[in-house]
C-alpha positions in Angstrom: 20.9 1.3 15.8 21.1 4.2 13.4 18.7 4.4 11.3 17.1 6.4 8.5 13.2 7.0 8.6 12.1 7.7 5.1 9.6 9.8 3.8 9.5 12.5 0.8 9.4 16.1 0.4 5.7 16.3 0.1 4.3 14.9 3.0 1.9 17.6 4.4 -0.6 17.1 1.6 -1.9 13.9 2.9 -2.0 14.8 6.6 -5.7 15.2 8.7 -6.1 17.2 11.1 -7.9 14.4 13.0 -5.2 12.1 12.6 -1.9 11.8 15.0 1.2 12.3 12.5 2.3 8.8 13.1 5.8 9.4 11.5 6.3 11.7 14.7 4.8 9.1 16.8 7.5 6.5 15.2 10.2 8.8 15.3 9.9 9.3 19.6 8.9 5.4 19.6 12.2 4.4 18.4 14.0 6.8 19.9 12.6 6.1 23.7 13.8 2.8 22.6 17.3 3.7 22.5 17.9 4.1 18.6 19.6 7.5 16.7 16.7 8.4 13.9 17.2 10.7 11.0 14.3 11.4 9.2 15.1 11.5 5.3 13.9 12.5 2.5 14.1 9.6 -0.3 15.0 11.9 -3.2 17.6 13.8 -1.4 20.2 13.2 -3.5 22.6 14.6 -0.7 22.4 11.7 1.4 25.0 9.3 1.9 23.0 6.3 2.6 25.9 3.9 3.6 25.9 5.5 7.1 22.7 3.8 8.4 22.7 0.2 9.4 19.2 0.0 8.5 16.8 2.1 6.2 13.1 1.7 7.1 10.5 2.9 4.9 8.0 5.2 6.1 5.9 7.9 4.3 7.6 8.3 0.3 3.8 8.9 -0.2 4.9 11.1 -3.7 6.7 7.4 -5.0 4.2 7.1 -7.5 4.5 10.0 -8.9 8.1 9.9 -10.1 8.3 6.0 -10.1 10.9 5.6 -12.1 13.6 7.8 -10.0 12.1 5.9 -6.9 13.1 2.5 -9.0 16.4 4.0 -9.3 16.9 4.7 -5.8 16.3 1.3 -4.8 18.9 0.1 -7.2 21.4 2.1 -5.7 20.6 0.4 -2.1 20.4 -2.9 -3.6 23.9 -2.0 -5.6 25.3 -1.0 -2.0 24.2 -3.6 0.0 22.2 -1.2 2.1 19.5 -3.2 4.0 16.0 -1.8 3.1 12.8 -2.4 5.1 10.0 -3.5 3.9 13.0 -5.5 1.7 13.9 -4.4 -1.9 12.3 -6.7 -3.9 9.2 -6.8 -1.8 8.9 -3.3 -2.9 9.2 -3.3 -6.2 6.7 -6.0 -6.5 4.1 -3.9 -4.8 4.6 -0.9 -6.4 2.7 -1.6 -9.4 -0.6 -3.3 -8.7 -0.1 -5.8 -11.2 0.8 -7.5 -8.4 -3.1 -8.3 -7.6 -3.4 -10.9 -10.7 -0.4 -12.4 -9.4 -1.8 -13.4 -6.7 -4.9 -13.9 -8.3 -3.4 -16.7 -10.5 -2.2 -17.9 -7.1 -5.8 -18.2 -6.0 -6.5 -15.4 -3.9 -9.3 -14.2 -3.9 -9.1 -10.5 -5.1 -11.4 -7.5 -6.1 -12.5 -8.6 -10.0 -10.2 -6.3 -12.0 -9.2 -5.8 -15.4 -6.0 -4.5 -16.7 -6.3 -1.5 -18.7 -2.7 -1.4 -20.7 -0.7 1.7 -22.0 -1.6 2.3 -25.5 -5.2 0.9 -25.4 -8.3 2.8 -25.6 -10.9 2.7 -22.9 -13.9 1.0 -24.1 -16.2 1.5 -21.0 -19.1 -0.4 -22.8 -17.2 -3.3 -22.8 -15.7 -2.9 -19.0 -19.2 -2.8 -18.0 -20.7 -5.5 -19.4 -17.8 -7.8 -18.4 -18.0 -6.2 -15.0 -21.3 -6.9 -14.5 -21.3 -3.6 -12.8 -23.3 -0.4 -12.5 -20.6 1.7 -11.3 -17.1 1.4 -12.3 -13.7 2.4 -10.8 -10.9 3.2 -12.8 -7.3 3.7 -11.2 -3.2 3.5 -12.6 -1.5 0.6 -12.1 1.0 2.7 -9.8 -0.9 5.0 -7.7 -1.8 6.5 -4.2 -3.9 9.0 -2.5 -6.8 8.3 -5.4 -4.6 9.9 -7.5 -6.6 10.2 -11.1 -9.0 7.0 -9.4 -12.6 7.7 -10.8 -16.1 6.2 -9.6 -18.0 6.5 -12.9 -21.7 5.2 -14.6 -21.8 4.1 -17.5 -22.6 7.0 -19.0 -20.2 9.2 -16.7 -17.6 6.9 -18.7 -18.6 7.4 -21.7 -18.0 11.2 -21.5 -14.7 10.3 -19.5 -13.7 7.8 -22.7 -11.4 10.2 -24.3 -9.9 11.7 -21.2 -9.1 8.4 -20.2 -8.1 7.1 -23.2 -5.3 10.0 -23.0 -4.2 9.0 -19.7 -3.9 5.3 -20.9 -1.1 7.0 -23.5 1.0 7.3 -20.3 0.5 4.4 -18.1 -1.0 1.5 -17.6 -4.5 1.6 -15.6 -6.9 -1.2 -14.0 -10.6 -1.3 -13.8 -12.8 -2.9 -10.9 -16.5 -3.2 -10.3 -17.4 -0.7 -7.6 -18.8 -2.8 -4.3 -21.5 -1.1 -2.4 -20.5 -3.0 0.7 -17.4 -0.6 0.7 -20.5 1.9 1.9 -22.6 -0.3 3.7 -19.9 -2.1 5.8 -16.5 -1.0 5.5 -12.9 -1.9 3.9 -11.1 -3.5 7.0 -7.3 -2.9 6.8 -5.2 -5.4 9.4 -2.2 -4.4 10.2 0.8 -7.0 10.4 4.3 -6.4 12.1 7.3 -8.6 11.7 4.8 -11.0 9.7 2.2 -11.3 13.1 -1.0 -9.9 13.6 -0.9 -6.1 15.6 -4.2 -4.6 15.0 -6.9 -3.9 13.1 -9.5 -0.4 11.4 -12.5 -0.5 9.7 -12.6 2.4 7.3 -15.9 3.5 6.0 -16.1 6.9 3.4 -18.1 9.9 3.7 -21.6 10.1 2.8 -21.7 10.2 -0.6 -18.0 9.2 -1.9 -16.0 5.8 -2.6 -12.8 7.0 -1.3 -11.8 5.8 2.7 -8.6 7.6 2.9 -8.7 9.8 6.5 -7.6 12.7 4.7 -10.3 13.1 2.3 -12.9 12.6 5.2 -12.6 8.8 5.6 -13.3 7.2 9.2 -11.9 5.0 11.3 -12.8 2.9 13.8 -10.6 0.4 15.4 -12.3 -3.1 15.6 -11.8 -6.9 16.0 -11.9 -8.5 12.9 -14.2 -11.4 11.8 -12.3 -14.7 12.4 -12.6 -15.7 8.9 -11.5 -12.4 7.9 -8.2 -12.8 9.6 -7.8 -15.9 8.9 -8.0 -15.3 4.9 -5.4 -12.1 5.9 -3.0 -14.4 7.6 -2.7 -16.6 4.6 -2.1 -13.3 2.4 0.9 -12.4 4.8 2.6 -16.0 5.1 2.5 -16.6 1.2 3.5 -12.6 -0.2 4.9 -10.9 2.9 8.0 -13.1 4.0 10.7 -11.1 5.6 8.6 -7.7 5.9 8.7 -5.2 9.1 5.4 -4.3 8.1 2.3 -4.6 6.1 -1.4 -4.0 5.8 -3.9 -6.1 4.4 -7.4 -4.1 3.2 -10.1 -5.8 1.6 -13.5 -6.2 1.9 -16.4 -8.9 3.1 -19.1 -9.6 -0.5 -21.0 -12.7 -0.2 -19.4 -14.2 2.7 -16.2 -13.9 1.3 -12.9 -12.0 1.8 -11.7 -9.9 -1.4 -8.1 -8.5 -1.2 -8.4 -4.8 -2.3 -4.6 -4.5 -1.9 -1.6 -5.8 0.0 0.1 -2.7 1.0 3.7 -3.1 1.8 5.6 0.4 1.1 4.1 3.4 2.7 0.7 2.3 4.2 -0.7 4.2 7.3 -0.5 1.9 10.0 -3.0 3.2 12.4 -0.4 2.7 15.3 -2.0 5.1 17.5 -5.3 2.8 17.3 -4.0 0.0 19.6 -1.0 1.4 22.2 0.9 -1.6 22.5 1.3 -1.4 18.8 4.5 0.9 18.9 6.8 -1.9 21.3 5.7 -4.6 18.6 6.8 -2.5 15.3 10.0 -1.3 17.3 10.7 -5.4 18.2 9.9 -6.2 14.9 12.4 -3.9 13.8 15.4 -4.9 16.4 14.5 -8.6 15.4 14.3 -8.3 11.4 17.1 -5.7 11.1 20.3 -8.1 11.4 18.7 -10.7 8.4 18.3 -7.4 5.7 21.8 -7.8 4.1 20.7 -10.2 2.0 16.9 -8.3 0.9 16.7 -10.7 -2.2 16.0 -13.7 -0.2 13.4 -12.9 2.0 10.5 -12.7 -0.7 9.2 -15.3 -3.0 9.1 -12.4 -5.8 12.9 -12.4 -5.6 13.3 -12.7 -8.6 10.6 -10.6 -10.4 12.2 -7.4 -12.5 10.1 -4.1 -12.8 
């Protein structure tokens, strides 16, 4: 196949030294495979998209940060009948994390949260005491990289009231409880491709922060996840992740129980490198999935959802 390997213009900011650059990885996976890759740039308005028979979604890591071109640019794939993977509507769906009560409603079991919408003041007082929480974390609804996410007190939030009160002028926001087994054991991400189980990291932060991303001194360690663990995962991917190349899964174990932290199915790190065989199962995923994209509306049970 020919196809194009997306990622945006800004990439190099979320790289580690201590990390393989997976896209490279990818690239030389698919090619050994026998595929023609270009690697494109999702903003570029200079490409003609029509000439790949299959655009795969890799690292538009800065999509959040000018969502509503990015929302553009996959109506003009849908409007061309240019298959997308992860598929077009899947996409949309998780790009703003309002997705979590969704499935909430649905009855999974999900880090407590509580929408924060554009417009409204931040009342931390009130977040708190609903919370039942000491320490609170406040993120947008559309975000990446920890982008203005904040791990705040009580009275840290009060001081931050106004600032975030401003922010909530622009966008909409979510607040969670912050869970101390984040520190103490780990958020495990499993790693899905063409809707089966690959592999599996558990991430823990460095001493002293909240934040597990690698680049901002996160580890990694890949691991065998607890059977109920992936069994709660596998349940998440039959019911939301229909049709998808890939996805991750990354939540975290309180009381026994698994809580989905998010169900990441656009640009996620996919910590191929951590188990080998993992590059022959995303590239057969790919061959297998990439005749059924024509039609990207029905292969997700959001279909029909409009963001």
């Amino acid at each position: 196949m020919h196809l194009a390997l997306v990622t945006c213009a800004s990439r190099a900011q979320y790289a580690a030294d201590t990390v393989e650059d997976e896209d490279v990885l990818l690239e030389r996976a698919l090619r050994t495979h026998g595929h023609q890759v270009s690697v494109v740039v999702w903003s570029d308005e200079t490409v003609a998209w029509d000439q790949y028979e299959v655009v795969v979604l890799k690292s538009p890591w800065d999509y959040f940060d000018r969502v509503a071109e990015f929302y553009q640019w996959l109506d003009r794939l849908q409007e061309q009948n240019i298959p997308l993977l992860n598929p077009v509507a899947t996409v949309r769906w998780n790009a703003d994390k309002r997705y979590l009560l969704e499935m909430q409603e649905a009855g999974v079991p999900i880090v407590p949260t509580r929408w924060l919408a554009q417009g409204t003041q931040f009342s931390p007082a009130a977040l708190f005491a609903e919370l039942q929480t000491e320490q609170l974390i406040v993120k947008p609804a559309v975000s990446g990289g920890a982008k203005n996410t904040f791990s705040l007190t009580l009275a840290q939030a009060t001081e931050q009231a106004a600032h975030i009160t401003a922010l909530l002028t622009e966008e909409d926001f979510l607040a969670q409880p912050f869970l101390p087994e984040i520190q103490t054991q780990g958020e495990w991400s499993l790693v899905y491709l063409g809707g089966s189980y690959s592999h599996c990291v558990l991430k823990l932060p460095k001493s002293g922060d909240f934040r597990v991303q690698h680049y901002l001194g996160g580890s990694i360690a890949p691991t065998t996840p607890p059977a109920a663990v992936q069994q709660a995962a596998d349940a998440i991917m039959q019911r939301f992740a229909a049709g998808c190349l890939y996805a991750r899964v990354d939540g975290v174990v309180v009381n026994g129980e698994f809580l989905l932290m998010e169900l990441e199915l656009i640009e996620p790190f996919l910590y191929l490198d951590s188990a080998p065989d993992s590059w022959a199962r995303y590239v057969q995923a790919l061959e297998q999935l990439a005749p059924k994209t024509h039609s990207p509306q029905s292969l997700h049970p959001h279909s029909g959802t409009a963001r």
